[in-house]
Each structure stands twice: as structure tokens, then as C-alpha cells.
Residue frames as qw, qx, qy, qz and C-alpha x, y, z in Angstrom:
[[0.896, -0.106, 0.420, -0.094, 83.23, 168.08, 62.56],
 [0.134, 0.644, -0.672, -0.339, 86.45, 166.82, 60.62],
 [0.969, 0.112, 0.004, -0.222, 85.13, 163.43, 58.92],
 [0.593, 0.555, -0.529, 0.246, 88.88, 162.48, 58.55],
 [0.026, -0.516, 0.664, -0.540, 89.91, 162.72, 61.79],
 [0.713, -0.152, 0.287, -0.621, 87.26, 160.73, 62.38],
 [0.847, 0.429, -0.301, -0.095, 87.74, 158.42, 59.70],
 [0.668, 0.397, -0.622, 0.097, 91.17, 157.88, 60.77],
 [0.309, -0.347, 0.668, -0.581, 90.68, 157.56, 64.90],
 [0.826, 0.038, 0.120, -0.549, 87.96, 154.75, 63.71],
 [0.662, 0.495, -0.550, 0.118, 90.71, 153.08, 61.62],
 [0.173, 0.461, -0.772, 0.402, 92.54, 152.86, 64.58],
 [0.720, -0.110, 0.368, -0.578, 89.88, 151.46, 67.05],
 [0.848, 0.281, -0.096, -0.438, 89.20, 149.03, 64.46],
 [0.739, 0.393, -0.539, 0.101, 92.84, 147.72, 64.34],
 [0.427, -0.456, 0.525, -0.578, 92.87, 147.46, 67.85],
 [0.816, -0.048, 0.284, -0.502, 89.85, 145.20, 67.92],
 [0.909, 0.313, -0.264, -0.084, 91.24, 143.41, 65.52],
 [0.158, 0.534, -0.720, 0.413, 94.59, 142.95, 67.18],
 [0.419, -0.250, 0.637, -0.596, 92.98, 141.89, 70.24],
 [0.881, 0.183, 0.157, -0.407, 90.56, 139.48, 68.74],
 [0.595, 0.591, -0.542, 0.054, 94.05, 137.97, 66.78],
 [0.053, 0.443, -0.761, 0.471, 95.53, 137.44, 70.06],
 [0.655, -0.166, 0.592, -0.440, 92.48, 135.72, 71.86],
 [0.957, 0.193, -0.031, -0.214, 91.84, 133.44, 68.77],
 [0.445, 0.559, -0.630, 0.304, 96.05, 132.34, 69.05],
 [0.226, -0.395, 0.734, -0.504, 95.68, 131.60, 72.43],
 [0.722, 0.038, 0.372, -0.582, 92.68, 129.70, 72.60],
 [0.877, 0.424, -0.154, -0.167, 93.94, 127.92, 69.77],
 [0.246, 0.483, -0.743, 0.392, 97.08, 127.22, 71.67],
 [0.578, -0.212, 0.519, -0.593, 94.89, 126.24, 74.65],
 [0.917, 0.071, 0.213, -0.329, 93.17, 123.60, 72.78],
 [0.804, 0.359, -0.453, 0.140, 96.28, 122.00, 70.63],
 [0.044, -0.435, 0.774, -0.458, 98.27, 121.86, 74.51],
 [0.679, -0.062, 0.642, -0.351, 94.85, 119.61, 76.12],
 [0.931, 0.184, -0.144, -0.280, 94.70, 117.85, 73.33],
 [0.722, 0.090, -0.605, 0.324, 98.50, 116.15, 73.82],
 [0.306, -0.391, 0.574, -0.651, 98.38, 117.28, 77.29],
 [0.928, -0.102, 0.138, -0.330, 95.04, 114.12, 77.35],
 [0.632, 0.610, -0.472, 0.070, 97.50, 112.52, 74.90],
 [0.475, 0.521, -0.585, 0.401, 99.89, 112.21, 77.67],
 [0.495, -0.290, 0.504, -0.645, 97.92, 111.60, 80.58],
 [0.851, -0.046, 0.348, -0.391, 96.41, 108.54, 79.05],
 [0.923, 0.347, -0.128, 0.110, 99.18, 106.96, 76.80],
 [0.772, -0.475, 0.291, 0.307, 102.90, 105.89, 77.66],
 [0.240, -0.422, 0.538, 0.689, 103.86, 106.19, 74.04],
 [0.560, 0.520, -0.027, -0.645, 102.27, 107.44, 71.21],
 [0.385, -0.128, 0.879, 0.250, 101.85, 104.38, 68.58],
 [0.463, 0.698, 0.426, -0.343, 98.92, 105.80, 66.80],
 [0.383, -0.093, 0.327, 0.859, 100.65, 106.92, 63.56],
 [0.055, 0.740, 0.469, 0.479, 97.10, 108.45, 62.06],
 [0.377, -0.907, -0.189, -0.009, 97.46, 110.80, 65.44],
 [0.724, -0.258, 0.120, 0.629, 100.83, 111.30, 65.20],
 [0.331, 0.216, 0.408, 0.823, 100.47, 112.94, 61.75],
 [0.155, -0.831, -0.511, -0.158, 96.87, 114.85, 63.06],
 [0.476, -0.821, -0.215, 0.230, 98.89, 116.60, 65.60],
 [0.505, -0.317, 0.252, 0.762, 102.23, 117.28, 63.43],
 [0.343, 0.339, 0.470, 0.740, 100.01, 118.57, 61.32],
 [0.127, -0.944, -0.303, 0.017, 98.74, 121.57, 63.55],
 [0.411, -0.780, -0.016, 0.471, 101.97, 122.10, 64.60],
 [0.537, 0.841, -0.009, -0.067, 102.84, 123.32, 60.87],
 [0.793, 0.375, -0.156, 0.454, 106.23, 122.51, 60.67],
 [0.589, -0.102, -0.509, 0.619, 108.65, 124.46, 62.76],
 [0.313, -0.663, -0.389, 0.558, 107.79, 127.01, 65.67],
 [0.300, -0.582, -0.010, 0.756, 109.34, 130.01, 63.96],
 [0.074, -0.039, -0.597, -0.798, 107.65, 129.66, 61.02],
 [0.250, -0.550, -0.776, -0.181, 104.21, 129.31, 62.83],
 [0.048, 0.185, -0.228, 0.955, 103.29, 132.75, 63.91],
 [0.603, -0.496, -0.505, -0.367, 99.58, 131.83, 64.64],
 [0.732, -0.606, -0.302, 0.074, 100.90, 130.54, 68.19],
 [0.496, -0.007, -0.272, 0.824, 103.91, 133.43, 68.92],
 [0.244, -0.753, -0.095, -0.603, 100.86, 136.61, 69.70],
 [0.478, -0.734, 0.159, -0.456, 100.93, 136.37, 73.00],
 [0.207, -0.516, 0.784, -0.276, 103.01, 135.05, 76.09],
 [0.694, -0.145, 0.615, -0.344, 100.61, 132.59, 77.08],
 [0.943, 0.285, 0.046, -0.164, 99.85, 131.33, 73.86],
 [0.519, 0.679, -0.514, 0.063, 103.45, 130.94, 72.72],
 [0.269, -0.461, 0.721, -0.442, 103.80, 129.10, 75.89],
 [0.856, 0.207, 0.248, -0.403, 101.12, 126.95, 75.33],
 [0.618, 0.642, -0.405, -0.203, 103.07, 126.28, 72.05],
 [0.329, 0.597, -0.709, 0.180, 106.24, 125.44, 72.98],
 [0.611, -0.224, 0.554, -0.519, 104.72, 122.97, 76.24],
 [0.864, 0.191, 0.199, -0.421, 103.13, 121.21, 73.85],
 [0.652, 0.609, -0.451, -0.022, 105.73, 120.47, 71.47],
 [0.015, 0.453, -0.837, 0.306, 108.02, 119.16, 74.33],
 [0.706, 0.009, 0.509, -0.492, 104.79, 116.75, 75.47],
 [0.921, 0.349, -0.142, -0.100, 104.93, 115.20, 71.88],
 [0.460, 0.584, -0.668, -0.040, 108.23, 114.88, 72.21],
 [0.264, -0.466, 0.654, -0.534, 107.86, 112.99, 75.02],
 [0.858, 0.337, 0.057, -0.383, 104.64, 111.03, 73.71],
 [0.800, 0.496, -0.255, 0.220, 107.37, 109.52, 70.80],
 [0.906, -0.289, 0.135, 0.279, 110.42, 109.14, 73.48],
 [0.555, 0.617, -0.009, 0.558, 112.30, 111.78, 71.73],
 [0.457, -0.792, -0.208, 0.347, 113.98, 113.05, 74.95],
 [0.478, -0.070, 0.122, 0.867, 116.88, 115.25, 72.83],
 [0.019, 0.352, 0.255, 0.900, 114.26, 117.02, 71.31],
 [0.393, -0.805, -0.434, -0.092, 112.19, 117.15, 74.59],
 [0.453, -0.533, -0.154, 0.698, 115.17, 118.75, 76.60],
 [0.187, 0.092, 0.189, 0.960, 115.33, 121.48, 73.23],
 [0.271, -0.786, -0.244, -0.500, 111.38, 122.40, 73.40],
 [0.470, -0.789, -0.366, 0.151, 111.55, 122.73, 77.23],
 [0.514, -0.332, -0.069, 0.788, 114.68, 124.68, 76.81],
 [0.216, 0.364, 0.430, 0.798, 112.37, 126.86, 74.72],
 [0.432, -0.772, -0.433, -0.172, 109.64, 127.04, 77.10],
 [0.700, -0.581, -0.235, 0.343, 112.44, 128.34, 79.53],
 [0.381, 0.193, 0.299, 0.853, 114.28, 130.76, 76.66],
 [0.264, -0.706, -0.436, -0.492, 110.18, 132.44, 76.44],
 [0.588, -0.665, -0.409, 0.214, 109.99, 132.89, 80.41],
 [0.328, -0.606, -0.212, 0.693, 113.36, 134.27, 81.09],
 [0.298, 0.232, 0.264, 0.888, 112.68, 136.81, 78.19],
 [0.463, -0.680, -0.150, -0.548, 109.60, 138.39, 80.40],
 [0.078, 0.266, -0.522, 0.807, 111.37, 139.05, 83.46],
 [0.537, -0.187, -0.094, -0.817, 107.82, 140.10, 84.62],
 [0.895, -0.172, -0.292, -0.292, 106.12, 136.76, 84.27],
 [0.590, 0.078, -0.715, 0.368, 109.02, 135.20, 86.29],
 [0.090, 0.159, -0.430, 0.884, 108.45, 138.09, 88.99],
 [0.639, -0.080, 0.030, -0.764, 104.80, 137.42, 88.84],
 [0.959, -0.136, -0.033, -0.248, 104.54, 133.72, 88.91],
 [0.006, 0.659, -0.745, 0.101, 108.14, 132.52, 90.47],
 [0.554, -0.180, 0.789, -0.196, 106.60, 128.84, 91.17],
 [0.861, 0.464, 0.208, -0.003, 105.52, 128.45, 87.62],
 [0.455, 0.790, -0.411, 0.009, 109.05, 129.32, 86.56],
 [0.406, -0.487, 0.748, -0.195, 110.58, 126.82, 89.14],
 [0.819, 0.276, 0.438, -0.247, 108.33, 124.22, 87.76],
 [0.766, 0.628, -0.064, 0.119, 109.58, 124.58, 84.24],
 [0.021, 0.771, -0.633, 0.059, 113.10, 124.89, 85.55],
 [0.560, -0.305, 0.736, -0.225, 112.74, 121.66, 86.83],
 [0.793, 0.557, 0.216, -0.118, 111.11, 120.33, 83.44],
 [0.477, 0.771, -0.416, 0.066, 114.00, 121.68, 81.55],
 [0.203, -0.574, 0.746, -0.270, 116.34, 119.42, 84.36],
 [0.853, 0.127, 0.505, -0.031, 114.40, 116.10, 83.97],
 [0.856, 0.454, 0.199, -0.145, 114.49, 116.72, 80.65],
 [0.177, 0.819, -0.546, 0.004, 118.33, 117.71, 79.99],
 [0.233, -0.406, 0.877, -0.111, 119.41, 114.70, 82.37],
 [0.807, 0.235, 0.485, -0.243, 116.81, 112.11, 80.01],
 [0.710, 0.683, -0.054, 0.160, 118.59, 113.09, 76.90],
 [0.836, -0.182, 0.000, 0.518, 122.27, 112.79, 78.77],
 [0.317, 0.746, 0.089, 0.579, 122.90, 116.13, 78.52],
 [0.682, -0.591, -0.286, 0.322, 123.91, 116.45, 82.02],
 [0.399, -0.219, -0.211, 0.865, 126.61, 119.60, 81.70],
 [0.242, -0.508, -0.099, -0.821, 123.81, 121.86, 81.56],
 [0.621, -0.644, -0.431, 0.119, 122.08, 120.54, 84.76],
 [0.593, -0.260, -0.316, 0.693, 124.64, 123.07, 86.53],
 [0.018, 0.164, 0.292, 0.942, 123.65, 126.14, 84.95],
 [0.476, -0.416, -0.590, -0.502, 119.75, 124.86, 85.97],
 [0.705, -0.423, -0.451, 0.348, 120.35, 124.08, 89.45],
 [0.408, -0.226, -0.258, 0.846, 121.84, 127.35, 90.20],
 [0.187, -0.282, -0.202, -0.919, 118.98, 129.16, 88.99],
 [0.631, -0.499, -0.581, -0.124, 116.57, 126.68, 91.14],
 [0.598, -0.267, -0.435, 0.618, 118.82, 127.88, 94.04],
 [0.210, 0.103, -0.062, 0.970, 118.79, 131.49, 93.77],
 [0.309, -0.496, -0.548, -0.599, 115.10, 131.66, 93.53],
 [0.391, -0.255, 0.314, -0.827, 113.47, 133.42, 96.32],
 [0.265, -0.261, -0.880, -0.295, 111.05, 131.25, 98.33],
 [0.333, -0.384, -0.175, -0.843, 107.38, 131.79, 98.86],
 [0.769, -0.530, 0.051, -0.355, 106.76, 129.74, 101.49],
 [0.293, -0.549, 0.782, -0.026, 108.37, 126.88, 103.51],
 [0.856, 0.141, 0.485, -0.115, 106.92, 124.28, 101.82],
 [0.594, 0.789, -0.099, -0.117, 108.15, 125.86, 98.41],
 [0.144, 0.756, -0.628, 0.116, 111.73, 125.78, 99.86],
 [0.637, -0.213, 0.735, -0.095, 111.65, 122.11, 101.08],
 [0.862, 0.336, 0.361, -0.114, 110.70, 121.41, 97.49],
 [0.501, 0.839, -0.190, 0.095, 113.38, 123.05, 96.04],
 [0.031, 0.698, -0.716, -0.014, 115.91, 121.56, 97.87],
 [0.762, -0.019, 0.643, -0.075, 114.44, 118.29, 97.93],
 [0.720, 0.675, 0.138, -0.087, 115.07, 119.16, 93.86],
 [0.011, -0.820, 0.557, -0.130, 118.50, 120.45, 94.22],
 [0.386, -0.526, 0.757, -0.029, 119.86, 117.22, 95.92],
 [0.835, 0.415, 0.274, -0.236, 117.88, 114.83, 92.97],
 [0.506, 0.860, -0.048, 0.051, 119.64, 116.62, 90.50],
 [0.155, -0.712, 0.680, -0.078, 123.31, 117.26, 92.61],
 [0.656, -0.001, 0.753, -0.060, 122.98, 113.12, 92.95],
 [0.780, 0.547, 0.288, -0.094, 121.96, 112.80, 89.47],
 [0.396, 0.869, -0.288, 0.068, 124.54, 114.92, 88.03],
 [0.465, -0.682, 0.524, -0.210, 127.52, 113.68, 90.63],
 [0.902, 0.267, 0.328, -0.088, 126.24, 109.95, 89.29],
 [0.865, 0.421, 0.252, 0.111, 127.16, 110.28, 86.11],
 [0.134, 0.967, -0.185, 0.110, 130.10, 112.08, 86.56],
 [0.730, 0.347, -0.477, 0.346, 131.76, 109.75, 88.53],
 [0.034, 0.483, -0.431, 0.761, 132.50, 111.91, 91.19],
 [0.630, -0.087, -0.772, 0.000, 131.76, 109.60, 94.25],
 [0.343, -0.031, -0.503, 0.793, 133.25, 111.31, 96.70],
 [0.173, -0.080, -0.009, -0.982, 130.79, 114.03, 96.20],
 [0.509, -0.260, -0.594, -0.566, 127.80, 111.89, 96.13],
 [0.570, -0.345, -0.583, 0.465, 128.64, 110.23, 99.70],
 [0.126, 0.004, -0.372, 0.920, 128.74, 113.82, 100.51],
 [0.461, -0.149, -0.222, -0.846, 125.07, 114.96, 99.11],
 [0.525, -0.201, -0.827, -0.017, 124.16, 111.70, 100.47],
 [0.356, -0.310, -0.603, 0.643, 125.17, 112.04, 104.09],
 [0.022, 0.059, -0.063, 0.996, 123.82, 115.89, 103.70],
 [0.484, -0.184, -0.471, -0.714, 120.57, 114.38, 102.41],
 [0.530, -0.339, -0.759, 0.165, 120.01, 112.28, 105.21],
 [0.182, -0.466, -0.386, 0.775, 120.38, 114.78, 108.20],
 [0.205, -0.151, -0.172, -0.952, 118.27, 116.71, 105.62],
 [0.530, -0.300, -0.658, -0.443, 115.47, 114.27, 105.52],
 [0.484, -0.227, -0.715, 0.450, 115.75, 114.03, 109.66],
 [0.164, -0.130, -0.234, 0.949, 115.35, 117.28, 109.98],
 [0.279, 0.207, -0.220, -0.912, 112.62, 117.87, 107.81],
 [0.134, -0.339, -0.925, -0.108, 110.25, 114.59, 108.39]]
């Protein structure tokens, strides 16, 4: 019996557990600072509380990349970065909602994986990252967004009626404020004989 080897296979075990037990308390603690402004935003228009303002800027410890508590794991770091774009949203800060969601959408496509495993949550937040780009007037990225909404496989037919019923929002949104008229009459007219088709 080699008490070392033993010793140091126990070590390991131990930092395992402890790993693992790091990661569930990060999430869970992501879980609960997302429902709290997740309520936040379900039941207020605009945050005006200033005692809850500071409650909540103070979990989120100052900036993301100095808060390693909520970067252990996918979800939680998701969680994170969700949330942060909800406050901004809460306080009408739409420049710095279009930068979290472009974080929440930076996190995704770095796991491949999680896109390939959940392709309608990654549509979803594409689309998030497209409200929010074209609230904060940031409109020449909307092209870059939209052509990833397009490529996306779809999982059903309902999935693909939403995604182009997103596509022509956005093509009309973007078209808008460009100027480009000509084009809009076109997405128009397209959108109509879409909507005929597809009552």
C-alpha cells in the first residue's frame, strides 16, 4: 500500500469536488442575479429606484472581466452577460444594451457546440443583439446579423416562418434608415405576397 499515491490521487478527487462545487455555486449565483432583473424587467418600464439601482450594480462588481465568480461555466457566464444587457435596458441605456448582447452573442459563437445543440436559443439572441443594435442606431451591423439569421438551418416550419418574418423587420428597418426606398417598396411588395402565402 503506497500512502502517497494515495495521498496524492485523494488530492486530486478533492480538487475535483471542489471545482465542481465552484462551478454550481457561480451558476446558481448567476441564476439568481439574472431573475432578479429578469422580475426587474417584467414588472417596471424603467428603473427609477436609485437604492436598487446601486443593490444590483453592486453584485455586478464592476466590470465583467474583472468578475470571475460569473465566467466558470457557459451557462453561468451567460446568465451574466443577459443580465447586464436587461439593466441596461431597465436605465434606457440602449448603446450599452446593444454591447452586453453583443457579448451574450461573442460567448455563444465561441462554443460552436452550444449553437449546434440549441440553434433556436442562438436565433433568439441573434435577434436580441438586432433589436438591440437598431435601438442604439447602430444599424451597419444589422447586416452582418441578418445574414447569420439567414443561414441558420431550420428546425421546423414554424421556426422558418419566424425567421423570415425577422429577416424582413430588420431588411425594412435597416432599408428605413438608409434611405434606400427603392429597396423598401421592394421588401414591401415581397412581404405582402409573403404574408398571402403564409396566412
Amino acid at each position: 500500500f503506497d500512502t502517497k499515491d494515495w495521498e496524492k490521487k485523494l488530492a486530486v478527487l478533492v480538487e475535483e469536488k471542489e471545482k465542481v462545487l465552484a462551478y454550481m455555486k457561480s451558476t446558481a449565483e448567476a441564476h439568481d442575479l439574472y431573475d432578479q432583473v429578469f422580475l426587474l424587467a417584467s414588472t417596471e418600464y424603467h428603473l427609477r429606484n436609485p437604492e436598487m439601482v446601486v443593490e444590483i450594480e453592486t453584485r455586478f462588481r464592476g466590470d465583467f472581466e474583472e468578475d470571475e465568480a460569473y465566467a466558470e461555466t457557459f451557462q453561468g457566464r451567460q446568465l451574466y452577460l443577459q443580465a447586464r444587457a436587461l439593466f441596461a435596458q431597465l436605465q434606457s441605456d440602449f448603446a450599452a444594451l446593444a454591447h452586453w448582447y453583443g457579448k451574450v452573442l461573442q460567448w455563444w459563437e465561441s462554443h460552436p457546440q452550444q449553437i449546434k445543440e440549441s440553434p433556436g436559443r442562438y436565433k433568439v439572441i441573434l435577434a436580441n443583439h438586432a433589436h438591440a443594435v437598431a435601438q442604439s442606431d447602430q444599424y451597419q451591423q444589422l447586416p452582418s446579423i441578418l445574414l447569420k439569421l439567414h443561414r441558420l438551418p431550420h428546425s421546423s416550419a414554424h421556426g422558418k416562418l419566424v425567421t423570415e418574418q425577422t429577416l424582413y423587420y430588420f431588411q425594412l428597418l435597416l432599408y428605413s434608415n438608409a434611405g434606400r426606398f427603392d429597396l423598401v417598396e421592394r421588401i414591401r411588395s415581397n412581404l405582402v405576397e409573403w404574408l398571402h402565402v403564409n396566412q
